[in-house]
N, C-alpha and C positions, 0 to 999 in steps of 0.2 A: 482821803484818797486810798485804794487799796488797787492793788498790783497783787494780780492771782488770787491767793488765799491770803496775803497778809496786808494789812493797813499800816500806812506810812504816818508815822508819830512825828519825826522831824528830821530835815539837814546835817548830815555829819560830816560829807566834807563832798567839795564838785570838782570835777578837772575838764579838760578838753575833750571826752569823750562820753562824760555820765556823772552822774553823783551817786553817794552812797546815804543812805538813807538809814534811820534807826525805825526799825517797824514791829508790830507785836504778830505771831503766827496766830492761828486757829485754835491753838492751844492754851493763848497769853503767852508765851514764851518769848522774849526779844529777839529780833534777828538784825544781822546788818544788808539790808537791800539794795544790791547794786545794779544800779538802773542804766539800761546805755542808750542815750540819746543819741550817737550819732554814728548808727551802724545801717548807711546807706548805699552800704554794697555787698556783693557776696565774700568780697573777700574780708569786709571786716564781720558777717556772720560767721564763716569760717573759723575765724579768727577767735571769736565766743565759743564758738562748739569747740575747737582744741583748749579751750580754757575749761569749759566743763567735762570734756571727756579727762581731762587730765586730770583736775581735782580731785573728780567724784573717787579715784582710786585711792585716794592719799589719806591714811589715817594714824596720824604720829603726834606728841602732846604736844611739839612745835610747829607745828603747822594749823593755820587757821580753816576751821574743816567746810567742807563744801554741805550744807543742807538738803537745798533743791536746787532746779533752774527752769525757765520757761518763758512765757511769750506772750503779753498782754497790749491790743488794740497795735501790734506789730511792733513793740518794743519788746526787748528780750531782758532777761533781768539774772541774777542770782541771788540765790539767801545763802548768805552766811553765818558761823556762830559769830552771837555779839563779843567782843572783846572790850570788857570796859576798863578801858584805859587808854594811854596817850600812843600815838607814835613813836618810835626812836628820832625819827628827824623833827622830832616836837620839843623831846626831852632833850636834843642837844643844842637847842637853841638856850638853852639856860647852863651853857658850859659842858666839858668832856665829862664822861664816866670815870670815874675810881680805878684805878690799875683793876683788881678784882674783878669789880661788875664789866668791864669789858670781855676778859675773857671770860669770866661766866658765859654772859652772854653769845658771844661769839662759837662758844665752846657749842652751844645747845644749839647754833643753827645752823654750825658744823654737820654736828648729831643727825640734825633734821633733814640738809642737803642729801647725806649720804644714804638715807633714804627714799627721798626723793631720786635720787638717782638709778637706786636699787631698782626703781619701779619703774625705767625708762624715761622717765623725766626730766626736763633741765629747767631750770627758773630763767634766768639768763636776763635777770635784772634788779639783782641784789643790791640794793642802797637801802638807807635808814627810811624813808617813806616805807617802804615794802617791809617793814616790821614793827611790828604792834607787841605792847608792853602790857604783860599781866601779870602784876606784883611786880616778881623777879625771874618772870620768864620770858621769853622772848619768842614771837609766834610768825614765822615766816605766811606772808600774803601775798596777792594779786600776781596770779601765774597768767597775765593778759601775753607773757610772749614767749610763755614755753609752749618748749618744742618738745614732743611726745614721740618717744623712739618706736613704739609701737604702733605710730601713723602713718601710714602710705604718704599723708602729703609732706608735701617738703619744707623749707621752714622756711613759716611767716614771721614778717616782722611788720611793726608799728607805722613805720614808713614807707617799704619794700627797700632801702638801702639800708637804714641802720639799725642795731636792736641794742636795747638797755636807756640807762640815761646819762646825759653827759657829765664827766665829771666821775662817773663809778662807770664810765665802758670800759672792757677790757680791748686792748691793744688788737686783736683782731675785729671786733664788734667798729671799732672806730675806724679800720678801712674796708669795713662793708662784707668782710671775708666769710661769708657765711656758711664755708666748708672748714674751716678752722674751726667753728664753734662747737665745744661739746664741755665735757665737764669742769675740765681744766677751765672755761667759761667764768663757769659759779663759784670755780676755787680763789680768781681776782675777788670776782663779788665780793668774797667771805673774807680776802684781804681790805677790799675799800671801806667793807663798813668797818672792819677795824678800826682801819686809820680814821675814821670821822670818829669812834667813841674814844681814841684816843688824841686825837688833835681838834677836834669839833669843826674841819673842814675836808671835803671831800679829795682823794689824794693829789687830783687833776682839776685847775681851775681855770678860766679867761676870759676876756673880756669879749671873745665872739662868740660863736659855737666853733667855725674854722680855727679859731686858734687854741680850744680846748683838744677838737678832734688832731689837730697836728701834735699836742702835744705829748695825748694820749699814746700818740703813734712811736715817738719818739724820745721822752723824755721820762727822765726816772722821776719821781716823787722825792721831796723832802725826807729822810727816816725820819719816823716818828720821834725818836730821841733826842735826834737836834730841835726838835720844837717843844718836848717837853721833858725834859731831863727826868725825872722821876719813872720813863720808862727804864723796863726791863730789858738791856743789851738783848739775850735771847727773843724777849717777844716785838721788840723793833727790827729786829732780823726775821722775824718769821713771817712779819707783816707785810716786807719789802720783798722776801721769796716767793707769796702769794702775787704782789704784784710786779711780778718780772714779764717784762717786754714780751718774750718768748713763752707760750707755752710748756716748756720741754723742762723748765727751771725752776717752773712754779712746783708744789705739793701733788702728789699725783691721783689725791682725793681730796674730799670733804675730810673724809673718813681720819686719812692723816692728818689735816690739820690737827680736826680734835685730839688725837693722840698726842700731837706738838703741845697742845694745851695744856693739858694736862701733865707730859711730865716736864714742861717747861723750861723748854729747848726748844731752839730753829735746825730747822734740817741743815745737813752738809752744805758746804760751798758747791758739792755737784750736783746739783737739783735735782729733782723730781724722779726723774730716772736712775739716778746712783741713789736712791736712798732706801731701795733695798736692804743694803748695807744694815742701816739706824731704826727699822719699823718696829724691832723689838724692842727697842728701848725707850717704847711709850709704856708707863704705867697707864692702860688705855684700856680701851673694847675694844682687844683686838681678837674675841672668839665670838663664834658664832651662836652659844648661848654663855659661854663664861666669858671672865674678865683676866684670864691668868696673863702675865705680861710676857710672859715666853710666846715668842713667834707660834702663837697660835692664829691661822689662817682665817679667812671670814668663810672658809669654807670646814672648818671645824667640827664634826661629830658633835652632840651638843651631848652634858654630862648626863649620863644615869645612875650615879653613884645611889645607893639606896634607893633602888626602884620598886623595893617591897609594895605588896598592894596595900593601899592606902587606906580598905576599909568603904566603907557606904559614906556618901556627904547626900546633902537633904537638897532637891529639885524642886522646889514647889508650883515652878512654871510646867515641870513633865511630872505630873503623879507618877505612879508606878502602878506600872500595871502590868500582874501576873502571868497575864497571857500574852504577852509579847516580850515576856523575859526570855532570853536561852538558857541554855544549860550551863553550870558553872564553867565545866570543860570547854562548852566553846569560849566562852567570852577568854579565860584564861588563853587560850589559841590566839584568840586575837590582840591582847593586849603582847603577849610574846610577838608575834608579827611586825607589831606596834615599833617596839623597843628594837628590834631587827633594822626595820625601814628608819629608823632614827638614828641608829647607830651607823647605818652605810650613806648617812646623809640622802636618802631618796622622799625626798618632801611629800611629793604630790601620793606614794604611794601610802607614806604614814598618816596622811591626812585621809586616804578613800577608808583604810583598817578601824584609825580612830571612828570614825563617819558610824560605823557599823558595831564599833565596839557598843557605843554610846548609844544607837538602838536598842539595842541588844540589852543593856544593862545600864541605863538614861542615872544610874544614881551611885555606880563604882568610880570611886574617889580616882581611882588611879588613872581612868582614862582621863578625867580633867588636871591629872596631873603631866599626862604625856602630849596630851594637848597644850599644856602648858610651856612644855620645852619646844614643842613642835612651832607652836604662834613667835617664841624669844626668837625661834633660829631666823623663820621667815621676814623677824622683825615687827612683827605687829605687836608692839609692845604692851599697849592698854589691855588687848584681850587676853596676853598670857595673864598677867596681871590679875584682870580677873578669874581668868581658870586657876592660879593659884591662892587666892582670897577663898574663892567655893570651897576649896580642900581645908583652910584652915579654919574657917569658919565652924566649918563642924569636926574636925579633928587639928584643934590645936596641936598637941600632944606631938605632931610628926616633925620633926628635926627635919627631915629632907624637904618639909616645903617651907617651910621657914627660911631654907637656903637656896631654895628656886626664885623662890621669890626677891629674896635679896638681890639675887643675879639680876634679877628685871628691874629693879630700884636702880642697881646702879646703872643698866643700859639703859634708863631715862634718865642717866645724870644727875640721879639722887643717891650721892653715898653716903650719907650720912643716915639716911632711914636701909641702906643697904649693909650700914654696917651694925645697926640696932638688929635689923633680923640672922644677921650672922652670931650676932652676940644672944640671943636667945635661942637658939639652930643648938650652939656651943652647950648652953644650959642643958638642953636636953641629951646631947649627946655628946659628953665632952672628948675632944681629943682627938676628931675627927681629919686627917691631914687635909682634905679639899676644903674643907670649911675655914679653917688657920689658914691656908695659903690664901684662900682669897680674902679672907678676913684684912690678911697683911697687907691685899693691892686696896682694900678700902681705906685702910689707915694713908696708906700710900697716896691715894689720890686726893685723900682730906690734908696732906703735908705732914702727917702724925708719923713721922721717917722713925722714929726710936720705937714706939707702939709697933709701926712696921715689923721691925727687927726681931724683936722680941715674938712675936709670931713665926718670923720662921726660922725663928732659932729653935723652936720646938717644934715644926718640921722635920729641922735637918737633923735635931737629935734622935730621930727615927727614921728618916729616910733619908740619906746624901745623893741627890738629884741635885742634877744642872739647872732647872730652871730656877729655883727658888735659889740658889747660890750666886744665881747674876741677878735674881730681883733681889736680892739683899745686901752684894754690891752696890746696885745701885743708890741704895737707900741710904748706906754710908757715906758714898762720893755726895749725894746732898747735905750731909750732915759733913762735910769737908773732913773726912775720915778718909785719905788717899789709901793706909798701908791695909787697911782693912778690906776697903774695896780690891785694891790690886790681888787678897789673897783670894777674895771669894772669887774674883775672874778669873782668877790663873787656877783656883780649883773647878770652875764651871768645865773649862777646855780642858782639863786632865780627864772630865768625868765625858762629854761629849765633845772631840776635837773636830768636831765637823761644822760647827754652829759660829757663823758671823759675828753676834753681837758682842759675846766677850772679848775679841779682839779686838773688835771695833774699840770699845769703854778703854782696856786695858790700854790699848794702844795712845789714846786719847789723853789717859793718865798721866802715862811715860811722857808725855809729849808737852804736858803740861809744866811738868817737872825738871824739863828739860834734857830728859835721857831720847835722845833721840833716836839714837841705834836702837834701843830696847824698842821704842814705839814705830820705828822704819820694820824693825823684825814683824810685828804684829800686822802693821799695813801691808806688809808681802805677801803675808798671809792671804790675810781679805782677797787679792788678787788673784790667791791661786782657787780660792776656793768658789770666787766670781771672775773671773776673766772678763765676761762682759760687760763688766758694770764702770766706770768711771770714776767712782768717788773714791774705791780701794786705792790706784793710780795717783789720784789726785793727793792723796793724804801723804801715800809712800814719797812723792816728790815733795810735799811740803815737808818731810823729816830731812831728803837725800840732800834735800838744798841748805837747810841750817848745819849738815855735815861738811859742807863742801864737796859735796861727790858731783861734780859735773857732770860729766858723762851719765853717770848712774838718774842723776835724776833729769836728763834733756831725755834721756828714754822713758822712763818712767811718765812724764807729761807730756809725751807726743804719744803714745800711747792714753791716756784720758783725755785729750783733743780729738784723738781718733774716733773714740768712744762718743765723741757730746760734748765734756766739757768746757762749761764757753765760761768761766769767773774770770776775775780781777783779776784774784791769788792765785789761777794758772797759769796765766799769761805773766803776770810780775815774775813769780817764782822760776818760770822757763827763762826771763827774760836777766834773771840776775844770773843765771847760769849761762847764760851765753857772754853774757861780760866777762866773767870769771874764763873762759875761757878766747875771752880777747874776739869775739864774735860779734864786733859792736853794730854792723847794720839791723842783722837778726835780734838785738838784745834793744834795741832803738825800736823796730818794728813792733817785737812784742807791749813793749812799757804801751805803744799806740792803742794796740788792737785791748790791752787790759783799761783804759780809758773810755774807749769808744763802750767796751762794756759799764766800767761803772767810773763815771769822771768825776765822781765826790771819793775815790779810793785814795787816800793820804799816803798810805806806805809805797805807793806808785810811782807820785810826785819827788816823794826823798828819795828813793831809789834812782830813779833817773836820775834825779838830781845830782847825786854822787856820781853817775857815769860820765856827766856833762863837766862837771870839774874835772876829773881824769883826762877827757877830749880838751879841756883847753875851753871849752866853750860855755865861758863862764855869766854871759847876760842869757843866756838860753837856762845855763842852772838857778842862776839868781830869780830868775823868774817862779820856778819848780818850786824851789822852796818857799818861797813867797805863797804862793798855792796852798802851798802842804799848811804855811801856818795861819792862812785864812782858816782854813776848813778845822782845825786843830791847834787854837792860838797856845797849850798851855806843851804843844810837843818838844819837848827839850833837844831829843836827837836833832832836829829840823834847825834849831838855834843854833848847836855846835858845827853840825856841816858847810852851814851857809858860812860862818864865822869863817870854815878853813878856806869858801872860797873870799871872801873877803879879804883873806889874807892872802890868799895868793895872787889878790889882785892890789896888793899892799895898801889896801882902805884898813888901817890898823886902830882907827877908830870903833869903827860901825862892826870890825873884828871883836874887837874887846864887849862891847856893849851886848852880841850878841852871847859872847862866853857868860858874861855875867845872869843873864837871862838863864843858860842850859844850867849851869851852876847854880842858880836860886831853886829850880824847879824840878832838880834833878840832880842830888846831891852826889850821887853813886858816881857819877862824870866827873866826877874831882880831881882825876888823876890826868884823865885826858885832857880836861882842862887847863890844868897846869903845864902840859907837855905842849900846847900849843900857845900860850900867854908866852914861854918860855922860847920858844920859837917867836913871837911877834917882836919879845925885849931883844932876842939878837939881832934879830932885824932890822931894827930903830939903832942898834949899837953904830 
């Protein structure tokens, strides 16, 4: 049977509205042919043309590329690249993914969304069907329900009321909210397929579709770490951030996810919006041709360090031909123009320059090398790629493409070949500081924190710069080196006191350590130097409140309430502060309103718990704790508290039994322990 130009070989898989076929092009070349049998309206043709208007733009090595499309005996079709291999929702029918291979994975279709995104597009039906497995890459498919920002029409969906599938809808998709939809969308997606590679079930499940859709609407997910212990606290926190009820709490890209990935952290307790604050402290792609971890923008200048001309590289698709060479002068003219329009970030004008460079002189090295920076910025990765392979092919010899192109390796998520071409970059030109520093975010992002260091220690032995003194912090603090970290951040802010993220870490340190003045000084900071932001507030009151500063910190948290933030731990932490100051309806209200947000939050439950004994009302606390140690059976505090209601309610039994418990589990209580046993013997006295 053949459809258009290709003949259909065989069955690769059918659903409700078509199948997809494996078929050979005009060529022999395999393609995957997707056939739609049941597009018996305009709106589901419609529906097809936003699928091929959107694809045919999309060219990223995660993304499954669009071929052709068309229109045979009134059936419409598309040819796909074949991808030979399985689904993710094929593969996890044989058990969850590897710590690892999830985030790998997840990491690249991060990568992939946020280009997608770049390009006015939204998927807005990310689940393990919708990605296909090549080797160990992972290739996002079937954009049948995105919505293309650059279409007049408005957005279709599958049904006309719901879009995505059940079980991976995000929270607004499930009540139909079709003006809620937008990126924040894809960024659930890119949490649910997490949570299926790492629990091998989709985060929202039921036994109707109404009772999925309700749940969706409503109910938090299991974390991924109470189902499988072996996650990573951070990346079962980042999972559950991606899929927050709200919008506003989720990551506020693709983009940051991946960065989360990477340097292997969950964003703040203040979502999506306060995480201004933490974007630096992705060892990430966070530039728009480099990789330097310092808050560099995605709207970054891309580098021209060694822009020297490169010399002649060989065309052999454009001969050269004498008479349609210009003069060395000009082209020189234009290649400076080139480097101008790159440097003031003006795309469209560096690409008309290049355009004419490349006429002009179809076989100087340097414009396929400006072309090169120019395709990274835009993100077309594969072609820069190629523009810088052309240059080294015929001039290995050059150090600067060796290190262009490594930049491209790593913004496909390959740092391992991105740090092979830095490491020969190095050979030819040793000593180079841009090449060391991002040598260092390579190490950095392979987990090589000591290799790291030692990179920009020979940096900073020649240049003492902020950036590289908090990326080399940070590489300590993973290597559980606090006093080292603390010096490189408290030197970053000597060197630039205007930058966020050292205080942010520094602060974080302190706070860890339990200096909390020290880490509230640093959070005030953050405040002043963002006022609008949430999370700076939010951190300050979580130091003001382990101080006892009442006052200080009911301001401090009604101020990040103001702002957004909606956590557990603002409402807990405002909520132990209003006890403390004898405010118990207000301190009662809050512990509610921090439930209603997250009703598996343990320190919630003990918290009120201890206010309800103080009230006297002690089958209301008995309860709390009960709670606290369903969710947390091995929590010792929960054992000693409940113990002192026990004993106030003279069960000197069920008293002792629970001491015994905080005391097996929790030896450091020894002394409290003993002060309340001692208390129960007088009691019996």
């Amino acid at each position: 049977m053949e459809i258009g130009p290709y003949r259909i070989q065989e069955e690769l898989a059918r659903g409700g509205a078509g199948a997809v076929y494996r078929a050979q092009g005009p060529d022999g070349a395999p393609v995957a042919l997707k056939l739609l049998t049941r597009v018996d309206s305009d709106h589901a043709r419609a529906r097809l043309l936003r699928e091929v208007e959107a694809q045919s733009r999309l060219r990223h090595p995660h993304v499954v590329r669009l071929l052709a499309a068309g229109e045979t005996h009134g059936q419409p079709w598309l040819a796909q690249e074949l991808i030979e291999g399985e689904s993710l929702d094929a593969r996890l029918r044989r058990g969850p993914l590897q710590i690892a291979a999830a985030v790998r994975l997840v990491r690249q279709l991060a990568n992939a969304l946020s280009y997608v995104h770049g390009c006015g597009v939204l998927h807005r039906d990310l689940k393990p069907g919708n990605v296909l497995l090549r080797g160990e890459d992972a290739l996002l498919t079937d954009f049948g329900l995105v919505f293309d920002e650059q279409s007049d029409e408005s957005r279709l969906t599958a049904t006309g009321a719901f879009q995505g599938t059940p079980g991976y809808w995000a929270p607004e998709q499930a009540r139909g909210d079709k003006e809620q939809v937008g990126p924040w969308t894809d960024v659930y997606g890119l949490g649910a397929v997490l949570y299926a590679c790492l629990t091998q079930r989709p985060p929202i499940d039921g036994a109707t579709l109404a009772e999925i859709v309700t749940r969706t609407r409503y109910q938090r997910p299991t974390p991924p770490r109470e189902l499988r212990r072996e996650v990573p606290a951070w990346l079962s926190e980042l999972c559950m951030r991606c899929l927050s009820v709200e919008p506003e709490e989720r990551p506020a890209s693709a983009d940051e996810v991946a960065r989360w990935l990477i340097v292997g952290e969950a964003p703040g307790q203040a979502g999506a919006r306060g995480q201004a604050l933490a974007l630096g402290a992705a060892l990430a792609l966070a530039a728009a041709v480099g990789l330097g971890v310092w808050a560099r923008g995605r709207g970054e200048r891309p580098s021209l360090a060694g822009v020297a001309a490169l010399g002649s590289v060989a065309a052999p698709e454009e001969p050269r031909d004498a008479a349609a060479s210009a003069p060395e002068a000009d082209v020189a003219a234009l290649l400076r123009e080139a480097r101008e329009a790159l440097e003031a970030a003006r795309w469209d004008a560096a690409r008309g320059v290049l355009e004419q460079a490349r006429a002009a002189a179809p076989h100087e090295a340097e414009v396929y090398r400006l072309r090169g920076l120019l395709r990274t910025a835009e993100g077309a990765l594969e072609a820069a790629h190629e523009d810088f392979e052309r240059v080294l092919a015929a001039r290995p010899e050059r150090w600067d493409a060796w290190f262009e192109r490594g930049r491209s390796f790593a913004r496909l998520d390959r740092p391992a070949e991105a740090l092979a071409d830095c490491d020969r970059a190095l050979e030819l030109q040793p000593g180079v500081l841009e090449v060391l520093d991002f040598r260092a975010t390579c190490h950095s992002m392979l987990g090589s924190y000591r290799l790291a260091i030692a990179d920009y220690d020979r940096v900073l032995a020649r240049l003492d710069e902020p950036r590289s003194r908090f990326n080399r912090g940070l590489c300590h603090a993973k290597l559980g080196e606090p006093e080292a970290a603390l010096a490189d951040f408290t030197r970053a802010i000597e060197l630039d006191p205007g930058r966020v993220r050292p205080y942010l870490y520094r602060g974080n340190l302190h706070f860890e350590r339990g200096d909390y003045a020290l880490a509230a000084a640093d959070y005030r900071r953050l405040t002043e130097l963002r006022p609008d932001e949430p999370q700076g507030f939010e951190l300050l009151g979580r130091s003001l409140v382990r101080l006892e500063r009442s006052a200080a910190t009911l301001e401090a948290l009604d101020r990040a309430v103001a702002l957004g933030a909606r956590s557990a731990t603002v409402y807990r932490d405002r909520a132990v502060s209003y006890a403390r100051l004898q405010r118990y309806p207000e301190a009662l209200e809050d512990f509610r309103r921090a439930l209603e947000v997250d009703p598996r939050e343990v320190s919630v439950f003990q918290n009120r718990g201890m206010l309800l004994v103080d009230l006297e009302r002690y089958a209301e606390a008995l309860e709390d704790f009960g709670r606290a140690l369903e969710l947390k059976p091995d929590y010792a505090h929960a054992y000693l508290e409940r113990a002192r209601c026990y004993a106030d309610l003279g069960r000197g039994a069920e008293a002792r039994a629970d001491l015994e418990r905080a005391e097996a589990l929790e030896p450091r209580l020894a002394g409290r322990v003993a002060t309340l046993r001692a208390a129960l013997d007088a009691a019996k006295r």
